[in-house]
N, C-alpha and C positions, 0 to 999 in steps of 0.2 A: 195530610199525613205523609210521612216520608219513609217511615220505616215502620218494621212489623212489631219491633218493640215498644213502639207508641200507641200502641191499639191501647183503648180501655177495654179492659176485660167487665167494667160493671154492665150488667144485663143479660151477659153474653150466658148460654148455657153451659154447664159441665162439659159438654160434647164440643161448645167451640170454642172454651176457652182450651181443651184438652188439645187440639187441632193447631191454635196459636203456639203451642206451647211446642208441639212437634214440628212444626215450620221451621219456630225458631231453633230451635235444637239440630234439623237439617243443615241450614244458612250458614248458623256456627261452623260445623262438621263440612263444611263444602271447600274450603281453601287448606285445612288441616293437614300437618303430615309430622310423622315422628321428629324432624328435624324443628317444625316449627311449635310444636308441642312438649318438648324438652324444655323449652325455654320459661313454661309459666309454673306458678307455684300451684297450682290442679290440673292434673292429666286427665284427659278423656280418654280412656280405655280402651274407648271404640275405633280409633286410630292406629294402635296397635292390634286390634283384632282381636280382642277382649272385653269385658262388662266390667260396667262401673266406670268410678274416679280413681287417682292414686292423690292424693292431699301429703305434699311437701312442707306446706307452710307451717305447719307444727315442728318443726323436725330443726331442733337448737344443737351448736356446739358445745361440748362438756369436754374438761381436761383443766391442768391447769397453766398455767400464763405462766410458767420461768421457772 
């Protein structure tokens, strides 16, 4: 096993599949900063010092062409 995302959660309890899931959500959150978080199309929040997501990827341009 090389990474924590390769765990199989079958068998695992509520409690450590709960635990994987916070590891991972650490890991992610560990090299993070507004400058590198700008860049993708879901903000984690908690990088700016807030809760939640911000979801970009919805967000089309309207107007019209000429």
């Amino acid at each position: 096993m090389g990474s924590i995302s390769e765990i199989d959660l079958t068998g695992l309890t509520r409690l450590q599949c709960q635990l994987v899931a916070a590891f991972t959500t650490s890991i992610d959150r560990l090299g993070a900063t507004p400058e590198t978080e700008r860049l993708k199309d879901v903000w984690d929040l908690v990088v700016f010092g807030m809760v939640g997501h911000l979801r970009f990827s919805d967000i089309t341009e309207f107007g019209s062409s000429g």
